[in-house]
N, C-alpha and C positions, 0 to 999 in steps of 0.2 A: 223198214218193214216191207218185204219183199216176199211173194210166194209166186211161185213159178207153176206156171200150170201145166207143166212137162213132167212136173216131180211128183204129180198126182197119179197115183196108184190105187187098188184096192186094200192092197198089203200094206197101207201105211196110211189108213183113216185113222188111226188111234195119234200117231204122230200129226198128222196133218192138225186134228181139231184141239189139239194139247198148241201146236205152235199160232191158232187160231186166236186161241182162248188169251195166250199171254200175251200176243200184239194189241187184243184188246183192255185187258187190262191195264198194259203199258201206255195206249191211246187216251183211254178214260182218266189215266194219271197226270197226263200231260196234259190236257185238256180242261181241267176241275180247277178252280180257282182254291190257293190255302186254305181260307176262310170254311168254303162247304165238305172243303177235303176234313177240317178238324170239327167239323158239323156232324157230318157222315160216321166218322169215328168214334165222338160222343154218344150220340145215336146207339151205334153198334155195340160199344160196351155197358150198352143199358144204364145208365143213368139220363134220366128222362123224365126226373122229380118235379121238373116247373117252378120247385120252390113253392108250393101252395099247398096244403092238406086236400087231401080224397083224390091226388093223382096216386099212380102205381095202383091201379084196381083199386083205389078207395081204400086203403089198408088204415087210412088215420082218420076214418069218418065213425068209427065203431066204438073210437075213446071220447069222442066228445062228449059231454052233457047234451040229452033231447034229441040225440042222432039215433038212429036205425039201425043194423049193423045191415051192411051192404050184404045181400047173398050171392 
């Protein structure tokens, strides 16, 4: 990961923060241990159930018997 501060222009802020953006992604990748890298991505594709009723906005608290319905 090299950027030259020679090659910096005004004509070439779109490239500069495009080549910016991927050295850090590529940083953050190498950096992130497996484990929160597949943490991170569970996360991301929204599955986030806890395995418990009334996570996901309380959507299973409304069928109980003596429950409320969440508004």
């Amino acid at each position: 990961m090299t950027l030259w501060f020679f090659e910096y222009a005004l004509g070439l802020a779109q490239e500069i923060a495009t080549r910016i953006g991927q050295y850090t992604r590529e940083y953050l990748d190498n950096i992130t241990p497996p484990f929160t890298k597949a943490l991170f991505n569970y996360v991301q594709e929204g599955k986030y159930t806890f395995c418990t009723p009334g996570h996901m906005g309380g959507s299973g608290l409304p069928e109980k018997p003596g429950r409320l319905p969440v508004l």
